[in-house]
N, C-alpha and C positions, 0 to 999 in steps of 0.2 A: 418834645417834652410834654409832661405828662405830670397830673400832682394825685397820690396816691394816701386816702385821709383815712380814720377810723371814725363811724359814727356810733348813734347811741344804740343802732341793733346790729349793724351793717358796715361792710368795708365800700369803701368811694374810689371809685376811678374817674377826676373828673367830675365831681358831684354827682356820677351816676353809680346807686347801687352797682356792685359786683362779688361774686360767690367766686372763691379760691378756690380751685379743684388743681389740689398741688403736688406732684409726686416727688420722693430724694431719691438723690442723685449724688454718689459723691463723690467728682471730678479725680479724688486721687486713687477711688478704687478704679477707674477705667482707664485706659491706654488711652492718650490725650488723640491719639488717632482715630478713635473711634466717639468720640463725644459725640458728633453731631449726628450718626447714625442711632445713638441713642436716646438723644435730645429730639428726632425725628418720630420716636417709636410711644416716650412722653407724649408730644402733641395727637399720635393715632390713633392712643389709649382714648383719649378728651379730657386729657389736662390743658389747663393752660397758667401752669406753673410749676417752677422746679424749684427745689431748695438743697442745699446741702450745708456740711458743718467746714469748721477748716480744723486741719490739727496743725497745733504749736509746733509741737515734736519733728512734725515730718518738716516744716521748715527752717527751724531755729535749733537744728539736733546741739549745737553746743553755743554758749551765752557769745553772743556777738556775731553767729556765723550764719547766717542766713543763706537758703537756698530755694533757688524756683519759687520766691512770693507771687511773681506776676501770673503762677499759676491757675488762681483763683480768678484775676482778670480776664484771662483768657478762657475761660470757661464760661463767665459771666458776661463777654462776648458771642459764645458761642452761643449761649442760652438767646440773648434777644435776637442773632441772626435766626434763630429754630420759633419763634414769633410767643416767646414763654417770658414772662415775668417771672422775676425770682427774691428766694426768701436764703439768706444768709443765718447763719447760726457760727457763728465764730468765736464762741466759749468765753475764755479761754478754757474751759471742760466742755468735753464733747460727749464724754462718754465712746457711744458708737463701736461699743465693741471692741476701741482701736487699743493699742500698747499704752497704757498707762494715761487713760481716757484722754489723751493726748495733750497731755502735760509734760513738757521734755523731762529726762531724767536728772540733768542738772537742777530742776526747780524742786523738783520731788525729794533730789537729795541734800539741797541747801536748806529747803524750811520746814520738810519734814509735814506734823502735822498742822502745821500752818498755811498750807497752802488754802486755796476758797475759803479765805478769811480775810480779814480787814486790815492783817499783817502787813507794815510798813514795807517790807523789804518784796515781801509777795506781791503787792502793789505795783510797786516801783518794777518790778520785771516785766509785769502786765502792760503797764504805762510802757514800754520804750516794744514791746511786742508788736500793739496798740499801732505806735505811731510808724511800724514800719509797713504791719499789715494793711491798714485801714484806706488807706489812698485807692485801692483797688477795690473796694466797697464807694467810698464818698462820690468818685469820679465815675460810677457806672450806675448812682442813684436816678432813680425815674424820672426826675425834677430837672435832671440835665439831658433826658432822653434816655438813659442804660435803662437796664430790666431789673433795678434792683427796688423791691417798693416797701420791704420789712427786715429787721434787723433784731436778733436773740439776746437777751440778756442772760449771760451765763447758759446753764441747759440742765433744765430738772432739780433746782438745787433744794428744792426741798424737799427732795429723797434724802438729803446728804446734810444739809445742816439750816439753820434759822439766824443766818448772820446779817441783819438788814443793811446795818453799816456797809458793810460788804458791797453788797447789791448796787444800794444806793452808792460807792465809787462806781462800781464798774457801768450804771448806768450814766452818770457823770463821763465818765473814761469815753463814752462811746460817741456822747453830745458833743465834747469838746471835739475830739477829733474829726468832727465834721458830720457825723449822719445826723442827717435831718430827716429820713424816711419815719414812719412808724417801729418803736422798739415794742420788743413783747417778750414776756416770759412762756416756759412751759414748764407746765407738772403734769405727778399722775392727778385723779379725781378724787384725792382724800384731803382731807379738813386741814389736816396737818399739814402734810406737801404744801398746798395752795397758800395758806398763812405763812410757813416759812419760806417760800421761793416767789413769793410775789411779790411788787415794788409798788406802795401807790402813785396815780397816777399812769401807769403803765400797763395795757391789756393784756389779762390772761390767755392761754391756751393749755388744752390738757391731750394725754396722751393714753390711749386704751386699745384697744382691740377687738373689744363689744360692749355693748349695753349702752349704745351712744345715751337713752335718755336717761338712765339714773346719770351716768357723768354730769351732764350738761347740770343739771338739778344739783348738784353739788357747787359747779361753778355759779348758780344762780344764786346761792346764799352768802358766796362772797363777793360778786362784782351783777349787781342786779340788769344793769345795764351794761352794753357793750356787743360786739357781736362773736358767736360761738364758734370757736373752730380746734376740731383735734387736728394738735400738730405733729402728732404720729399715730396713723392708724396700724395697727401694727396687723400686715395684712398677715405675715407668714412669722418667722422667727431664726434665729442662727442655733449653730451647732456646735457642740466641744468634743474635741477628742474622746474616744472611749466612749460617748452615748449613742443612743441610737437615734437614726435619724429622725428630724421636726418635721412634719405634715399638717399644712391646713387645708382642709375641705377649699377648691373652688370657689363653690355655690354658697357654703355657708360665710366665706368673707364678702364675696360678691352682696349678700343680704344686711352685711356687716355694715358695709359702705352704704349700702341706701337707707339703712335706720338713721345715719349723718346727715345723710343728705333730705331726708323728709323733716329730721328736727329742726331746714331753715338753715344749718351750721356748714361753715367751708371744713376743705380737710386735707390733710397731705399722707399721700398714701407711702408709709414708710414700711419697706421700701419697694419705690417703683419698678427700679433696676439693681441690684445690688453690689454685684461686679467683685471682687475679687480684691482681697487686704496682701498686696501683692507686697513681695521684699522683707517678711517678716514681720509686718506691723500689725499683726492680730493681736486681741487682748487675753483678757482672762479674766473668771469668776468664779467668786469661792461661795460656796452652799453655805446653807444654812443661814437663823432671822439677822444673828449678827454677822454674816458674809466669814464666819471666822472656821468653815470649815473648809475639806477638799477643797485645793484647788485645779479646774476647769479650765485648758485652754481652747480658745475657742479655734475652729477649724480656719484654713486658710481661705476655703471659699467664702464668700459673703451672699450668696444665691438669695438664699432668705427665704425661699419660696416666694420670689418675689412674678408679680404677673410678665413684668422682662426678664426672663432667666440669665444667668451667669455669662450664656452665650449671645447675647443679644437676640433673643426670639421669643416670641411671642405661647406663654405656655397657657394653660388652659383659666387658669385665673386672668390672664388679659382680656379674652373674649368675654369672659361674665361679667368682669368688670367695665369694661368699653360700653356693654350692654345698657348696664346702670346711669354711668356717666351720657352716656350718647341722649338722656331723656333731659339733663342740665344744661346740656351743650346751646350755644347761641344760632349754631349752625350744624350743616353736614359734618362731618369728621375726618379730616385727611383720611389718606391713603395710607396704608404701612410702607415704608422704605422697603428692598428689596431683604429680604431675609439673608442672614449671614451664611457664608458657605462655610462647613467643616471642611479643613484635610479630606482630599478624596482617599488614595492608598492607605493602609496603615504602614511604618516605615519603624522598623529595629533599629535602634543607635546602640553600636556594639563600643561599648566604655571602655579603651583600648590602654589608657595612660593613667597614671593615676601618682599622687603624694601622698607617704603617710602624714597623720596629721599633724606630727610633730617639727615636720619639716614645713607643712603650712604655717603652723608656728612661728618660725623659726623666720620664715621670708616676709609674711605677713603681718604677724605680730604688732604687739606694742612689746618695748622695753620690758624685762623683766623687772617689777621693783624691787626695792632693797628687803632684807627681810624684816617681818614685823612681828607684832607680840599674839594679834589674832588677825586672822583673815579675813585683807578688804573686801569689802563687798561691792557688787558692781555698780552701783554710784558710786560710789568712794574712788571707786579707776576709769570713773565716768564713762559707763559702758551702758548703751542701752541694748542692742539684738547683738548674740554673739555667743562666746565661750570663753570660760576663765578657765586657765588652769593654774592650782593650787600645790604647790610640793612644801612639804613637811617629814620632818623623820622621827620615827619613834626611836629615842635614843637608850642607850643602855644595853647592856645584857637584863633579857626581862621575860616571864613565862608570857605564853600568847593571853591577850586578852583581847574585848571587844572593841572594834574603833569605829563611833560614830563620828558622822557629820552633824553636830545639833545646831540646828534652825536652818538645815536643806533649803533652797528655791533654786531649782524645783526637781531637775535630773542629774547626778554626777557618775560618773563612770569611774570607777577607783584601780587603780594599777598598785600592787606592793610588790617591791623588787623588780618592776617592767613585765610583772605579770598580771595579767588583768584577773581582778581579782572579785568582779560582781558591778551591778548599777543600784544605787541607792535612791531614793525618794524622800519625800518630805515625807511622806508616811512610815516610810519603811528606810529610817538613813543607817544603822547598824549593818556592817559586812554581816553575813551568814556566818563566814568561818574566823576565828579569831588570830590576832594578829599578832607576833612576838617579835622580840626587840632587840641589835638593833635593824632597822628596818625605813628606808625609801617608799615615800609614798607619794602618789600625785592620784589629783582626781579634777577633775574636766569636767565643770560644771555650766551647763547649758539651761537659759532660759526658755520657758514656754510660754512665753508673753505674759505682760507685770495687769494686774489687775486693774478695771476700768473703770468700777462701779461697786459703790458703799465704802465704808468707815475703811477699808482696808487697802484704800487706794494710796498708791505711791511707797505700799510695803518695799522694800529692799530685796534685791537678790540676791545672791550666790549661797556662801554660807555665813550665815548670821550670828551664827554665835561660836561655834570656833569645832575644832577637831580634836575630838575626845579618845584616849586610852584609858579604857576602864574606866575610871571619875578623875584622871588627870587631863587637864587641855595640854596639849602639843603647841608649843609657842614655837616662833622663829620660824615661821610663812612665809613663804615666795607666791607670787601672782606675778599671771603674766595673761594678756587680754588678745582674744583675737575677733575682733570687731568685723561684723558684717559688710560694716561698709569698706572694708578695707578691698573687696572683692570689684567697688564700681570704680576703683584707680584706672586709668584705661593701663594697657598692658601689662599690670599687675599680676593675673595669674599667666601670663606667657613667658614670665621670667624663674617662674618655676622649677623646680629641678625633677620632670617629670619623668616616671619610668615605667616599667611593664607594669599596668593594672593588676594584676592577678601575685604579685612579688608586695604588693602594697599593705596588706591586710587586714583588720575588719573595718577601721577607720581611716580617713582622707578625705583628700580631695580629689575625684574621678573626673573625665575628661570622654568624650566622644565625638566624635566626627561625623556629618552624614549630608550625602546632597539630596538638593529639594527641587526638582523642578515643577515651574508651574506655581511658585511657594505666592508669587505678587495676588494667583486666584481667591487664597485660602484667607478666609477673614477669620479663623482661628484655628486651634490643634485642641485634642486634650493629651497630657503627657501619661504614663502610668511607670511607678516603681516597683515593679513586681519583688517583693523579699526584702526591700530597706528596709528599715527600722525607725531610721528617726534623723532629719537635719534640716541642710537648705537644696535647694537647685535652680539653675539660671538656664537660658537657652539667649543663647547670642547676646549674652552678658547683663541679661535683664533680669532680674528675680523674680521667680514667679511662685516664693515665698517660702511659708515651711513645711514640709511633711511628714509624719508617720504612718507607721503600719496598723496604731491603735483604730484606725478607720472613726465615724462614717464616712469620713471621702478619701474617696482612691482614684481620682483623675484632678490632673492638676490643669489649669485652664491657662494656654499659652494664645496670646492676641496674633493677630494676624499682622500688626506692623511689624510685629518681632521677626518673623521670618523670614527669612534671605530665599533668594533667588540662587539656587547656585550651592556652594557648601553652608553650612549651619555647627554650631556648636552646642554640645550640653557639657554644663556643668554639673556633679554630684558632690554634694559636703556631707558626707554621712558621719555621724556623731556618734553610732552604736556599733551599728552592725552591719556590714554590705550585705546587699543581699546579688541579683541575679548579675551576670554581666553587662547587663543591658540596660535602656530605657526604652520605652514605645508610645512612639506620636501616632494618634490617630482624628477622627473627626469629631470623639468628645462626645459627653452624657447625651442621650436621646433628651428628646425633647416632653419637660413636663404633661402629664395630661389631668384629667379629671373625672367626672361621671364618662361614661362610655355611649359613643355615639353623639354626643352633643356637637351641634353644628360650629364651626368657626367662621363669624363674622355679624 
């Protein structure tokens, strides 16, 4: 046991000064199999601390149901066997890139925008969250021996609002339920953030990417005393569909981290490993100062440019880094654990079987509901990752005119008459060609993960405001939801009514077969969809999340515990378009570099 204090420049381990050198980590982006090989690569780097966030969502998907809490415990075990203290961030907003900055969708669609607000009812969800989550925080606090020695109040909220009331519960919320470690806030380094997302009493931290000493000088004219630390150095950055890919120089973040580390201030290198927002839980970001433009999702991998790549390896920002940190360190520096092996062969999975997807529908499905006057949107049939489809008729004998979908989120695929008839967008929801009466309509609207961050968070999906002919809405909507998760029922899709692949056509659910020998060697794969377009895919029943063809990334990162010894299965749920007959596993993205010729070690 261990007591872990905040003083008036400095953090105490012990009454003895100690400097944070902390990197994230976020247990649910990694395959729980490979933690401690990562948690081993943390300590090689010369950290000695880890931190990550928790999402609501991915536990509590519907009010009451809870799943894998003890998740967080067992990672937070896994941290102090890997000899790391650790820093919890457990929101209830994480942001993080994740789906709906990991605020389940039932909350998002019950208080709307009252959520991170001092709203009774929003409270009150947080409170019974609170107390299912928090036991695997209190019980793995430093003071009883665990590796836990700091705790988040909220996360960034003065990006987002100036609610003190707020604050002040949720830091209440956190005392009561038992932590007694150090709590603390983080923002960015502006006047504003700092005043609205601060708690007195309670020590700051801020979040940048350079310029540690203007920051730091910002936080000095709010909290004069205290000790300094960015609680996300943000070494590299994530990526959205359709842009091109994010690059940070090595060397110049490597310089990044020692401007921190010369201003005296601890830091957490966000992020240190990044891993992979596996199952469809990537978020989304909309441009522009009020976030109220294009929406942005963001890609499935979470690489980040981070100094431990996607694959567990050490890319060229590790060793400049390590460089840095190895001058802080109390001692030598572990070893690196043995590097992960790719897939040797590359290996063709010819996609043999396949359901159209109406018949996914059909077996998978939720209920059809009854019909309404405008169309539910996916809270409202309480759907978070998935696809609705929507049928409507334009009735009457009637000349062709235009039929929009107004307030799209975010892609729908429209059939008139079981002809496909075009893919709409929120920028673009009007068919091309116009539509006459009467006339069958269904359109299959898929999300690209609900936004994470700013004023626009917990918007709604499907279609928001209704289905238009010409200036008349189309009333009397069927929905009918087919849910992601419906896919992790065990023998769920084996009851399928599966048939010739190639009789199926442009949409389903695809199926492949393929043996692996040697598979226990391989501590990962990378997958590639040569010609999809756009869904989900599983391998050995495990999601390894969403993809398109919009690129920048075109290898999809399959862990090494997923792999069978023996046969293997892929799963394809293509939403657009099929593309080749195939999928192909191979050994996955080379491995990051940087200046050329720089030594490693």
């Amino acid at each position: 046991m261990a007591d872990f204090t905040v003083g008036d420049d400095d953090f105490r381990l012990d009454g003895r000064p100690v400097r944070l050198l902390s990197g994230a980590l976020h247990y649910f982006r990694v395959h729980e199999g490979q933690w401690g090989h990562r948690l081993a690569m943390l300590r090689a780097m010369g950290l000695n601390c880890v931190e990550t966030y928790v999402p609501w969502n991915l536990h509590e998907p519907r009010e009451g149901v809870f799943r894998d809490v003890g998740a967080l415990g067992r990672f937070l075990d896994a941290a102090g066997r890997a000899g790391l203290m650790a820093i919890v961030r457990p929101g209830p907003y994480i942001c993080a890139e994740w789906e709906n900055g990991g605020l389940p969708v039932w909350v998002t669609g019950r208080f709307g925008r009252r959520v991170r607000t001092r709203d009774a009812g929003y409270t009150a969800a947080v409170r019974r969250w609170f107390g299912a989550l928090l036991p695997q925080v209190v019980q793995r606090q430093i003071t009883v021996g665990g590796p836990v020695i700091m705790v988040q109040v909220e996360n960034e909220y003065g990006s987002y609002g100036s609610d003190a009331v707020h604050l002040e519960e949720l830091t209440g919320l956190l005392r009561g339920c038992g932590v007694t470690v150090p709590l603390f806030t983080s923002d960015g380094p502006e006047d504003h953030m700092l005043s609205g997302g601060s708690v007195p009493g309670v020590p700051v931290t801020v979040n940048f990417g350079s310029g540690a000493r203007e920051a730091f000088e910002v936080v000095r004219r709010h909290r004069p005393r205290g000790p300094l630390m960015c609680m996300e150095f943000w070494c590299g950055w994530f990526e959205h569909w359709g842009a091109a890919p994010v690059v940070r120089d090595p060397g110049e973040a490597a310089d990044a981290l020692r401007e921190i580390l010369e201003c005296g201030a601890s830091v957490n290198v966000y992020m240190a490993h990044g891993g992979t927002s596996f199952g469809g839980w990537a978020g989304a970001n909309r441009s522009g100062p009020l976030q109220d433009g294009v929406l942005a999702g963001t890609v499935t991998s979470y690489d980040y440019g981070a100094p431990v790549d996607e694959y567990g390896r050490p890319a060229e920002k590790f060793w400049r880094m390590r460089s840095v940190l190895a001058e802080y360190a109390d001692g030598p520096l572990p070893a690196l654990p043995e590097e992960p092996r790719g897939l040797g062969a590359r290996v063709r999975v010819e996609l043999t079987q396949g359901v159209p997807l109406a018949g996914v529908l059909e077996a998978l499905g939720d209920p059809e509901g009854p019909e309404s006057g405008v169309p539910p949107t996916f809270e409202e049939l309480g759907v978070d990752r998935g696809v609705v489809r929507y049928r409507v008729e334009v009735p009457g004998e009637r000349q062709p005119y235009p039929l929009c979908a107004a307030g799209l989120r975010d892609r729908a695929v429209v059939y008139v008459d079981g002809v496909r008839a075009g893919v709409l967008t929120e920028e673009e929801p009007t068919l091309e060609a116009p539509v006459a009466g009467p006339a069958a309509v269904e359109l299959w609207v898929q999300s690209l993960g609900r936004v994470n961050y700013g004023p626009r968070l917990g918007e709604p999906k499907g279609i928001t405001a209704g289905v238009l002919h010409e200036r008349q809405f189309l009333h009397g909507v069927r929905a009918r939801a087919l849910r992601l998760d419906a896919f992790e029922t065990p023998g769920a899709v084996a009851g399928l009514p599966f048939g010739e692949a190639g009789q199926v056509g442009p949409t389903g659910l695809f199926r492949g077969v393929f043996d692996l020998a040697g598979a226990a060697e391989a501590d990962h794969a990378g997958l590639e969809l040569p010609g999809w377009a756009g869904g989900f895919v599983w391998v050995n029943g495990f999601c390894l999340g969403r993809y398109r063809s919009a690129g920048p990334q075109s290898t999809w990162y399959v862990p090494g515990p997923v792999l069978r010894e023996g046969a293997n299965e892929v799963w394809v749920l293509e939403l657009e378009e099929a593309g080749a007959p195939y999928v192909e596993l191979g050994p996955g993205a080379p491995v990051r570099t940087g200046a050329p010729g720089h030594a490693q070690g």
